[in-house]
C-alpha positions in Angstrom: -9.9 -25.5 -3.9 -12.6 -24.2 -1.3 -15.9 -26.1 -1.0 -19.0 -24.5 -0.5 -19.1 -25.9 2.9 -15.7 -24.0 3.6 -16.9 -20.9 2.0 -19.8 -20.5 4.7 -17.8 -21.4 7.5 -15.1 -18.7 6.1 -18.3 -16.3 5.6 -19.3 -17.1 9.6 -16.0 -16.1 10.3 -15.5 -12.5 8.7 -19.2 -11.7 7.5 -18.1 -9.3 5.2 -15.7 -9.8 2.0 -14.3 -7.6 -1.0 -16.1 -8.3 -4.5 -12.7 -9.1 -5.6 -12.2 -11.7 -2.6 -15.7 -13.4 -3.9 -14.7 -13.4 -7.3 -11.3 -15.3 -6.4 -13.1 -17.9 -4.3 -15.6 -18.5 -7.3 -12.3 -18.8 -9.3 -11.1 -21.7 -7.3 -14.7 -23.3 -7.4 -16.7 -22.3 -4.6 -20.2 -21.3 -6.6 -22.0 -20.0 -3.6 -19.4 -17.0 -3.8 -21.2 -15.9 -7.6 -24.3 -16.1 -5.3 -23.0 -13.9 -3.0 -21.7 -11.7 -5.4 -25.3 -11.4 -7.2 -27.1 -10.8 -3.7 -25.2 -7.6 -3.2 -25.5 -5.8 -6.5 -29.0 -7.3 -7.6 -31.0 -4.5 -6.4 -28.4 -1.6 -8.1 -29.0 -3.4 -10.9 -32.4 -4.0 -11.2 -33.1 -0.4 -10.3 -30.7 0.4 -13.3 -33.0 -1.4 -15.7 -36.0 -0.4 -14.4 -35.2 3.0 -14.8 -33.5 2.8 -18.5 -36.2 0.0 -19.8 -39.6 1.7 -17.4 -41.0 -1.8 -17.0 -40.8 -4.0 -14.0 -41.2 -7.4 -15.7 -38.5 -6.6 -18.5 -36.3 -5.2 -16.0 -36.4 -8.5 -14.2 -35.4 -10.2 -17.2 -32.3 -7.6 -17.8 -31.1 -8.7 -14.6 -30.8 -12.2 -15.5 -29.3 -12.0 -19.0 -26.7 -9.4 -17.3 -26.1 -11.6 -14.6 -25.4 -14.5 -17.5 -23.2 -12.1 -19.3 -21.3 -11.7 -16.3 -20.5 -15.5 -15.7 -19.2 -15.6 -19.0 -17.3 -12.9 -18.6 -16.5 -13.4 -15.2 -13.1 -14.8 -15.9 -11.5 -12.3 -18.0 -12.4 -9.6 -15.3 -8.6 -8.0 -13.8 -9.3 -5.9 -11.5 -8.1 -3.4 -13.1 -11.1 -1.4 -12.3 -13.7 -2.0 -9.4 -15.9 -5.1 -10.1 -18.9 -2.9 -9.5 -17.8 -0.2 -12.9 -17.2 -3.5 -14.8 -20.4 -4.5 -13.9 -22.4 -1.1 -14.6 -20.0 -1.2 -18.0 -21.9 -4.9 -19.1 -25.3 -3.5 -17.9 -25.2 0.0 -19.9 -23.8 -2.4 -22.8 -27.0 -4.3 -22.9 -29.9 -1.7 -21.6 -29.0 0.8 -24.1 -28.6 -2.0 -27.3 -31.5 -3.6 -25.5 -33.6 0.3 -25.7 -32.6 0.4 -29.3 -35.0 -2.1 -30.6 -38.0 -1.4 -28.6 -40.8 1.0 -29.2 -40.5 4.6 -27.1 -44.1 4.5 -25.7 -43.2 1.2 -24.0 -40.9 3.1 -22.3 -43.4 4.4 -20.1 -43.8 2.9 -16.5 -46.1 3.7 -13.9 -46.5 1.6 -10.7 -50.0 0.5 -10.3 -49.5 -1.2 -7.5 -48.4 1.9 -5.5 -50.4 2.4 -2.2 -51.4 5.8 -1.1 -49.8 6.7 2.6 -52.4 7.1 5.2 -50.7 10.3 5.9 -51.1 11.5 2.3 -53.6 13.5 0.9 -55.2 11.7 -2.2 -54.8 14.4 -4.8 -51.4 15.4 -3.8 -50.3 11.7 -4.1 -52.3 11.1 -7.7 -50.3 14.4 -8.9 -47.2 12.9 -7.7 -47.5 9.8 -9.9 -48.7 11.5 -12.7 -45.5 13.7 -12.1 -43.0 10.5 -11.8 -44.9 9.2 -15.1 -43.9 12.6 -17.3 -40.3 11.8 -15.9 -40.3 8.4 -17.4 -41.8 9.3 -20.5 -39.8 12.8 -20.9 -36.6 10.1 -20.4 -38.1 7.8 -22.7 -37.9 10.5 -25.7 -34.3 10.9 -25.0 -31.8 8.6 -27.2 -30.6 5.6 -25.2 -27.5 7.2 -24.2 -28.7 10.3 -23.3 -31.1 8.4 -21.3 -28.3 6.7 -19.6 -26.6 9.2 -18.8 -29.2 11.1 -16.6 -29.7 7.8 -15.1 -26.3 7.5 -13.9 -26.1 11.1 -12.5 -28.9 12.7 -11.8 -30.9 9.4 -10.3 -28.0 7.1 -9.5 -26.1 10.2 -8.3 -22.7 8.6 -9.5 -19.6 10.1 -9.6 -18.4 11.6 -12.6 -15.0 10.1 -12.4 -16.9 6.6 -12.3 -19.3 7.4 -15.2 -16.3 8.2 -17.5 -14.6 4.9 -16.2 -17.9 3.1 -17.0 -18.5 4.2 -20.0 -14.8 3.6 -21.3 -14.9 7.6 -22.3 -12.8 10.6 -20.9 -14.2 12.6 -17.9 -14.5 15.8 -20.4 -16.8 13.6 -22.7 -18.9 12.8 -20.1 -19.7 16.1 -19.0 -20.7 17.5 -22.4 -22.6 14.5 -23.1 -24.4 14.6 -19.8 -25.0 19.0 -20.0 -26.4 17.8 -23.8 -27.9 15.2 -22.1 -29.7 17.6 -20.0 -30.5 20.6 -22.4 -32.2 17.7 -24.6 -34.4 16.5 -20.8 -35.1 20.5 -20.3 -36.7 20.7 -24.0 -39.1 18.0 -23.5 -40.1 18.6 -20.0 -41.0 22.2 -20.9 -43.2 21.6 -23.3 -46.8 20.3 -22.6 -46.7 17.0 -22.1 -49.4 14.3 -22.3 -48.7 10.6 -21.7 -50.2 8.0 -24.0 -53.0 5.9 -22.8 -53.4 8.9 -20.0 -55.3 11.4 -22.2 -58.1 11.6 -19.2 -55.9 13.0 -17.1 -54.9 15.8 -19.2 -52.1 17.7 -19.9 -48.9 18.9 -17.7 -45.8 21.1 -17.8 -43.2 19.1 -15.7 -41.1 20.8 -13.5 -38.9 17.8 -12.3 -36.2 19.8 -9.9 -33.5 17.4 -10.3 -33.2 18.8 -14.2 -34.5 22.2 -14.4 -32.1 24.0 -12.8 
C-alpha cells in the first residue's frame, strides 16, 4: 500500500501520471492521488456546469456533488473507456436531471464582474455581453439535452466519437440529435430576442457564428 508520503516522492520523480495510474494508487490507499485526479479535471468540469446550469454559484456546487458521485463510484470504474468520458458520462447524468427541475429564466448568466479591456471600446464590449447573454438564454430554451449537446460540440468542441461514447448512444444518434439540436438553437436565435430582467436594453436578433451557419 503507498502512503501519501510515497505518492509525492513518486510524483517528484515522474511529474506527470495517467488518470488511470492515479486512480490505481487511490485504489491501494494513497488519498492525495483522488486530489490529484480532481485538480486536473476541476476546471473542464466546472466550465461544463457553468455552461449547462448559467450560474456560477450553482455550478460550484455541481462540481462538488459530481466529484462525490465519483468517489462512490470510483471503484467500479474499468477502464474500459477513458476516465475522463466516464467522468463527462456522471456529469451530463446530473446537469441535465439537475436542469430538469429548475426554472428556464434561471438559466440565464451574465458575468457582472466582467472588466472592460483598456484596449476595448465601451459600446463594442457592452454589445458583446449583451450578445453572450442571448447565447445563454437562446441555450436555456433548448431541452436539457439538446442543451447538452451544443455544449459538448459546438463550445467544448469534443469529438463526436467521444460524445456518442459519453452519452452511451451510437455515433449516428448523436449526429441527428446534435443537427436537431441545432435547427432547434437556429429557431430561437432568429427570432427577436429579449432577455428577462434586461428589457432597458432592448431587443436583439442574435447571430452567434458558431450556430448559424
Amino acid at each position: 500500500m503507498y502512503s501519501n508520503v510515497k505518492f509525492q516522492a513518486l510524483m517528484m520523480e515522474a511529474p506527470y501520471m495517467t488518470d488511470w495510474e492515479l486512480i490505481q494508487q487511490y485504489r491501494q490507499g494513497t488519498t492525495n492521488a483522488l486530489g490529484e485526479l480532481f485538480d486536473r479535471h476541476q476546471g473542464q468540469l466546472y466550465r461544463l456546469a457553468q455552461r449547462m446550469l448559467g450560474n456560477a454559484d450553482e455550478a460550484e456546487d455541481a462540481v462538488s456533488e459530481i466529484w462525490m458521485r465519483v468517489m462512490k463510484h470510483i471503484p467500479q470504474y474499468r477502464h474500459d473507456a477513458q476516465f475522463s468520458t466516464w467522468l463527462y458520462r456522471l456529469a451530463i447524468n446530473y446537469l441535465i436531471d439537475t436542469s430538469r427541475k429548475r426554472v428556464r429564466d434561471s438559466l440565464l448568466y451574465i458575468n457582472s464582474e466582467m472588466r472592460i479591456p483598456s484596449s476595448e471600446d465601451p459600446d463594442l464590449h457592452c454589445e458583446k455581453r449583451f450578445q453572450s447573454a442571448l447565447v445563454h438564454h437562446a441555450l436555456g430554451q433548448l431541452s436539457p439535452t439538446q442543451r447538452m449537446l451544443i455544449i459538448m460540440r459546438d463550445l467544448e468542441n469534443m469529438p463526436l466519437k467521444e460524445m456518442a461514447s459519453a452519452l452511451d448512444i451510437p455515433l449516428s444518434a448523436v449526429k441527428s440529435r446534435l443537427r436537431r439540436a441545432r435547427q432547434a438553437f437556429k429557431r430561437i436565435a432568429s427570432q427577436d430576442q429579449r432577455i428577462p430582467g434586461q428589457e432597458a436594453v432592448g431587443t436583439a436578433r442574435l447571430t452567434y457564428q458558431g450556430f448559424l451557419q
